[in-house]
Structures are given as structure tokens and as C-alpha cells.
N, C-alpha and C positions, 0 to 999 in steps of 0.2 A: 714452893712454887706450884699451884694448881694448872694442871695440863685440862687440856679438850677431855683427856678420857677421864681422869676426876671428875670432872662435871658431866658424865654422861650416868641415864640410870642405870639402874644394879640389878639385874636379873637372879635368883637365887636356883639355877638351875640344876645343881645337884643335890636340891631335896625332895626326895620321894614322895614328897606330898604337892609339889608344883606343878602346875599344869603349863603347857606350852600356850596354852589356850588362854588363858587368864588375862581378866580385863586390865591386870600391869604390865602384860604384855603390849597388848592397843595401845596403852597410855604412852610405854617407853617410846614407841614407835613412830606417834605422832609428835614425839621430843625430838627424837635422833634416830639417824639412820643403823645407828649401836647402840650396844648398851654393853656393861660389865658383866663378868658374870665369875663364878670361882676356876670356870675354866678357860677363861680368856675373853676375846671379845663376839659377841652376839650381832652377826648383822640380820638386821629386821625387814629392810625392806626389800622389793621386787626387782625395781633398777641396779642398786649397788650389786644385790647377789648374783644376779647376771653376769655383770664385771666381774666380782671377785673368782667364780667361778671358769673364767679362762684368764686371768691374772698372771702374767709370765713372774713374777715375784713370788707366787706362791704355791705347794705342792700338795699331794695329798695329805690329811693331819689327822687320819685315823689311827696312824701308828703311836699315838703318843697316849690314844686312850685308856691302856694297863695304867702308864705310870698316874695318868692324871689322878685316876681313882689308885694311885698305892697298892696295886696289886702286881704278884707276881706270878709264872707258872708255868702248868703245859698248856694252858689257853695264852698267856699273853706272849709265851714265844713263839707260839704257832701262827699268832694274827699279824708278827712284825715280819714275819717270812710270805703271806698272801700276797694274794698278787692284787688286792684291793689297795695294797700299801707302797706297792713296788711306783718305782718313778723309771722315766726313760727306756731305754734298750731292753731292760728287762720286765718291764710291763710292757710294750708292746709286743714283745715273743709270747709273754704268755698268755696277752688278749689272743692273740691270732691263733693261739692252738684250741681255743674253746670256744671263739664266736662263732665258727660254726654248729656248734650245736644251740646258737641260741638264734639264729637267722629267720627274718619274718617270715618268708616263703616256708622255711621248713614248721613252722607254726600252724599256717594256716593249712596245709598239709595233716596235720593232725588234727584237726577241730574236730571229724567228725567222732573221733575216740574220745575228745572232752568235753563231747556232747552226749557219748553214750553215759561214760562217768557218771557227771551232774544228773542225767536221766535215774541213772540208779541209788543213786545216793538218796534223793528227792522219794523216789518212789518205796524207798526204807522206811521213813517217818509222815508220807503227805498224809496218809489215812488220817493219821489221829488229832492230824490239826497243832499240831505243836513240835517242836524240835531244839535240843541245845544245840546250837549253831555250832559252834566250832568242833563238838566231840561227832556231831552227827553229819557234817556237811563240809567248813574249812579245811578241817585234818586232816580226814581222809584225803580227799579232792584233791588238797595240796601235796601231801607226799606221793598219791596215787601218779599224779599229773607226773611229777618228777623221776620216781622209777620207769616210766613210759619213755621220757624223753632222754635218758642215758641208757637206755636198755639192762633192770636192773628188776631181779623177779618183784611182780608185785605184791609178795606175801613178809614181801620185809620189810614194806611199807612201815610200821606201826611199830616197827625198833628202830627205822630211820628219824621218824616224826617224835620220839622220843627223847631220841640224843638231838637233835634240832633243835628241838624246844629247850631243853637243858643247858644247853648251850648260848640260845638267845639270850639266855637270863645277861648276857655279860654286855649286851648292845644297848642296857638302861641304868638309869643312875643307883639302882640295887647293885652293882655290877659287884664288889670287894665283898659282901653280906653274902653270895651266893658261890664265890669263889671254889669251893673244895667240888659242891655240886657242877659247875661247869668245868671243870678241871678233869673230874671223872667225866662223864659222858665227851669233852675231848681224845680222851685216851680209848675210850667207847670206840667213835668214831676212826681211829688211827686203827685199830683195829679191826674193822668193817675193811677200811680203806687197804690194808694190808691186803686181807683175804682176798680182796674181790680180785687183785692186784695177781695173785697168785692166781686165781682160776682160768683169769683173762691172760694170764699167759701159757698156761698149759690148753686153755681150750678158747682161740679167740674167735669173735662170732663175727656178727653185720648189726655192731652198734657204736654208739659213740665211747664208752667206754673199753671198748675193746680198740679202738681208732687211737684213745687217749694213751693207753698204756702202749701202743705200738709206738706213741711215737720218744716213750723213754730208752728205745734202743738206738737214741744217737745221743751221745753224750751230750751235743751240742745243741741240742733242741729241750730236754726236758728229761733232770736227772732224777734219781729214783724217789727223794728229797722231795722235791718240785712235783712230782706224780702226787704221791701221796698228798700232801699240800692241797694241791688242786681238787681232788676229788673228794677231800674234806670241803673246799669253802662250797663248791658249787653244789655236793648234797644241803649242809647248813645252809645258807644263802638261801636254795631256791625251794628249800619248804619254810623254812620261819618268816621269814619276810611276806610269800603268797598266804598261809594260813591269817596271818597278822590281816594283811590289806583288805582279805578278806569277812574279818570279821568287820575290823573299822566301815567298810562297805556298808554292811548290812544296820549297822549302828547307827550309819549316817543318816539311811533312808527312814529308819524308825523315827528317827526326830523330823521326818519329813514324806508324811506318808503318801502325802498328795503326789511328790514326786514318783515313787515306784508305784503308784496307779497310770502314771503316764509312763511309765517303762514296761507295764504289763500291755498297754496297747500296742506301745512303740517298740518293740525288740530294735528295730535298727537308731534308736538311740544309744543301744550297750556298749559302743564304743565312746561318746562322748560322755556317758556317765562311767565310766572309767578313770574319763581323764576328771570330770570333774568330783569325783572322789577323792582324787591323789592330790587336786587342787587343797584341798580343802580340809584333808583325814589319812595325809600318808603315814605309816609304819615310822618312815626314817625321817623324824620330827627335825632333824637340823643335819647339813651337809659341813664335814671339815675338812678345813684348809691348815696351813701351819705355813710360814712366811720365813723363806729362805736366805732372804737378804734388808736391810732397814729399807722402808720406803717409806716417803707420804703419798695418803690416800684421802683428797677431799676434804682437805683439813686434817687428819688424825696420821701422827708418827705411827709407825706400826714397826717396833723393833723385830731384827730378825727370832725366829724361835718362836713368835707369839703365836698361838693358835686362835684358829675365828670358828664360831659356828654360824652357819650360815643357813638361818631356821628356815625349812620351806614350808613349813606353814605358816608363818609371818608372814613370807615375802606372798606366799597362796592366796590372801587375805586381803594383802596389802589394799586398802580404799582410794588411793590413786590410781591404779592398775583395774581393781575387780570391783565390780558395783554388783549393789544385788545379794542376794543369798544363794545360797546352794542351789539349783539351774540346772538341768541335763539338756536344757534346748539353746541357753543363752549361747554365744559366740565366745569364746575366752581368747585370750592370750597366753603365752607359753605357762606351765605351771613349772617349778623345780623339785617333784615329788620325789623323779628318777636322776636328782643333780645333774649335771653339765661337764661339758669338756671332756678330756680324756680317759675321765672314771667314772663316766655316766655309768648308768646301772645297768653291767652285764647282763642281767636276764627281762630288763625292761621287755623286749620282744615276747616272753614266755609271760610275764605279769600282767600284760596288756591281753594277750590272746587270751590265758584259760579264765581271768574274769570278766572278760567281755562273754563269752560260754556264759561262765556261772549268772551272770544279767542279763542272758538273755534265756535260762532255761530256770530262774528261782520266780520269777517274778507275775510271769501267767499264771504260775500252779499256787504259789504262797500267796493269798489276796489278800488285804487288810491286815500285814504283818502289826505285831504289837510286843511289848518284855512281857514274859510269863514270869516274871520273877526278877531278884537283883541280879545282873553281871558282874563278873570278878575280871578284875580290869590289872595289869600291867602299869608301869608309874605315866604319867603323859608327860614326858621327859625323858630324851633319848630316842631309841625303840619302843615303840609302843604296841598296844593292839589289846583286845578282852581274851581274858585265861576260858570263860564261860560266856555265851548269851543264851540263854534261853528265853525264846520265844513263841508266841502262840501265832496263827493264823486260820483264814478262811480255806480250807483244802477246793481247789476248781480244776 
């Protein structure tokens, strides 16, 4: 007997050579609101992802990402204990013990230090007219940004942004091929995490991670488990994810030069070309869910167990929803770069702030950016972002 989802297309999204972007992508989409794919089902468009994204039937489905790809370890027992995975009572306890450190006012509060940053960073390589983006400008920026904002010296920057990255390897569909490698730099990080854990209680200061580890002295709030935990996702997290966004950023503008000529006159465009980067070029190429209970949805059974991905750059794209091309002035509608509902992305607040900075202080000085060379790119499937860009520009 042929069901609805037999007859939907077939997305091949765990081969490293697939692009989320791909014209059988458009194609699927203008079919169905899904499609198949090896790890369940694919929702493509703008509307449905909305709904599914506060769906009382369905939960966070990131936890299930180890098994999908066959792996096992100190990464994937470490990601089914996050609080990116946790549902109910226990993810709201341990939203609330860290949203404060990621609060818009306390962001904007800090700009003028993510404007000296980006200043210096820039003024590293503007002379010469060219720079590898990510080794010269993302990297740093991003892990710099992050040791500022948990009060974490900033010369350890560049063994944080190491284990980060090593780690990110496991958020793309290389994830099982890279396994022993993120396995290690988790254990890396446990041990960072340890230490820092030990100094913060023998000598505690006026920062957030000295705030964090205070509050594991009530058993009931955040146990020593849950510390560590914690201070592993939110270092990982909030440098791979910003180094990522931010190359995709600069990538985007390359295939659209016209535009960052109109962001070099316009700085207070930098917040809407943020958003419309993440429309268009986010990191975290599809959001999941996993389905608690059987339901119909719009025609399609959705047995319980079934995981969805829920592509936000399909839905970004969607030609019902978004006309046009890539746009820093157009007017949009909601994008799902930073997903939805209760697990929206914890450091959205921090993502939005330090590259609205970085868009407003690359773009005056880099005029007429161009690739000085080829890019070494990540799969475009899953987590994405360039490993390299190097690029040439006019120095002004």
C-alpha cells in the first residue's frame, strides 16, 4: 500500500556532497510541503515550519543525532545531557540560569568593546589589501567576543576556538568519519571546563562564570554534572556557530557585491542585513523536532519517534513567503535561522549583536571585496560554514 510519504520526494541529505541549496531542493518543495530523506522527514516550507516549530506533539530531536549517524562516545553522551536536548522542568531551570548572560541590553552594553575588537582585527590585515577571513577576522572575533562575555582570560582564546571547532565537526553529516577527533577535543573541553570550575571557586570574581559556578552550591539548582555540561555547550555553541555565520556572512555579500556597497554607505542597515543573512546563509541549515506521540499533520501520519528536519533555509527561501533576492533594504518576514519556540537559540541575542559590529565596521574599510583564491567549505548539510575564505579587497 503506497502512503502520502512514498510519494513524497527523497532528499539524500546525509551525503557530504549534498547541498541544502540545490535545485532538488526548489524542485522537492514546489511538490510538497516534505520530503524523505535518510533521517526522517524534511519540512521545506515557511508556513508548515512555523507550526511545527511550536507543535504541542512534538519535542526537541536533536538528541537523537549520535544514533542517527551510528556513533557513539564522550561527544554523544555529553550532547544527550545539554540542555539544547533537555525538554520541560529541566530545560527551563537551566534556560534561566544562563539567559542572563545572553540578555539584549547586556549586549548592547558591550558593543563598544566589539567595536574595538573588529577595529583591531581589521587594522591587522586592511594595509595589504587582502585577508583569510576566518584565520584573520571570524576566529578570532568569535572566540575573542566569547571569552569577553563569560569573563574568561582572553589569551585562551585560540585553544578555546580550537576545541570549538573540533567539536563542530559533529553538527554535519561528516559527523561518524570524524568521531575519535571530536571525541578528543570534548574531553579537551571537560577539562578546560573542570579547571576553570576549580579556580572559580577558589578565587570567585564579578563575572558570569563565576555567577555560573556559584550557583552549583545548591544542589537543587545546578549539580556539579550540569556545571560542567553547561560551560562546555555555551563555550562550543557560542564560538562555532558565530565564526560559522560569520564567514557564511561574508560569502554571501561576495556573490552580491552591490549589496555590501550599500552597507558600506549604510551602517544602520547592519542589523537588517544580519537578519537577511540568516534568512538566506544560516550555520544551522535545518532545525529538529522528533514526534512524541502518532499525529496527522495536513494530510501526513507522522508516527510517534519520527524525526523531522525542519530546513531553515528552505523555509528562508520559500517563493510564497520571500520574493526577490538577497536584499538588506527589502522588508522580510520572520526568517527561522535562530528556530522557534522554546529552544530558540540561546545566544541569538549575542549572534545578532557582535555581527551587526562586524557589518558595521568590515564594510567601510574592505571596499570592493572579491575571493583571492578557492574556499575550503564544510559539507552544506547540517552545520555548515567555510573552513578558509580568502579574500582580496580595496583598503579605504
Amino acid at each position: 500500500m503506497t502512503t502520502a510519504l512514498d510519494a513524497a520526494p527523497f532528499l539524500q541529505l546525509d551525503d557530504p556532497g549534498f547541498s541544502v541549496r540545490a535545485p532538488e531542493v526548489d524542485e522537492a518543495r514546489a511538490q510538497s510541503w516534505y520530503a524523505r530523506t535518510p533521517f526522517g522527514i524534511a519540512v521545506l516550507r515557511h508556513a508548515e515550519m512555523g507550526e511545527l516549530l511550536l507543535h504541542s506533539k512534538l519535542r526537541q530531536g536533536s538528541h537523537a543525532w549520535p544514533a542517527h549517524n551510528g556513533v557513539t562516545g564522550v561527544f554523544a553522551d555529553w550532547w544527550k545531557r545539554t540542555i539544547l536536548v533537555q525538554e520541560g522542568a529541566d530545560h527551563a531551570r537551566l534556560r534561566k540560569l544562563v539567559n542572563p548572560a545572553f540578555a539584549g541590553r547586556l549586549m548592547e552594553g558591550m558593543r563598544p568593546k566589539f567595536e574595538a575588537l573588529a577595529t583591531e582585527l581589521v587594522d591587522g590585515f586592511h594595509a595589504e589589501g587582502r585577508c583569510e577571513f576566518m584565520a584573520d577576522f571570524a576566529d578570532p572575533y568569535a572566540s575573542r567576543i566569547l571569552c569577553m562575555m563569560l569573563g574568561l582570560p582572553q589569551d585562551e582564546a585560540p585553544h578555546l576556538l580550537h576545541l570549538a571547532a573540533e567539536m563542530g565537526l559533529a553538527l554535519g553529516v561528516s559527523f561518524r568519519e570524524h568521531a575519535d577527533r571530536i571525541d578528543r577535543a570534548t574531553e579537551g573541553m571537560f577539562a578546560y571546563a573542570d579547571a576553570l570550575v576549580a579556580k572559580r571557586r577558589a578565587l570567585p570574581g564579578d563575572d558570569f562564570m563565576s555567577t555560573l559556578v556559584a550557583a552549583s552550591a545548591d544542589a537543587d539548582r545546578l549539580s556539579d554534572g550540569e556545571l560542567r555540561d553547561m560551560i562546555v555547550i555555551l563555550v562550543f555553541g557560542g564560538i562555532d556557530t558565530t565564526r560559522n555565520q560569520l564567514g557564511l556572512a561574508v560569502s554571501t555579500f561576495l556573490e552580491h557585491p552591490d549589496q555590501w556597497g550599500v552597507l558600506a554607505e549604510r551602517q544602520d542597515l547592519a542589523r537588517k542585513a544580519v537578519e537577511e543573512v540568516m534568512r538566506v546563509r544560516p550555520t544551522i541549515t535545518w532545525v529538529t523536532r522528533e514526534a512524541v506521540e502518532d499525529f496527522d499533520y495536513k494530510g501526513l501520519a507522522i508516527a510517534q519517534g519520527t524525526t523531522l528536519h525542519l530546513l531553515s533555509v528552505a523555509a528562508g527561501t520559500d517563493p510564497s513567503v520571500f520574493s526577490g533576492g538577497f536584499d538588506i533594504i527589502a522588508e522580510r518576514k520572520r526568517h527561522y535561522g535562530f528556530g522557534g519556540g522554546i529552544h530558540h537559540c540561546l545566544g541569538h541575542a549575542i549572534a545578532r549583536s557582535d555581527m551587526s559590529v562586524a557589518m558595521t565596521v568590515l564594510p567601510p574599510r574592505l571596499r570592493n571585496p572579491r575571493p583571492a583564491g578557492p574556499a575550503e567549505w564544510l559539507s552544506d548539510s547540517g552545520n555548515t560554514g567555510p573552513l578558509s575564505l580568502p579574500i582580496a579587497f580595496d583598503p579605504a
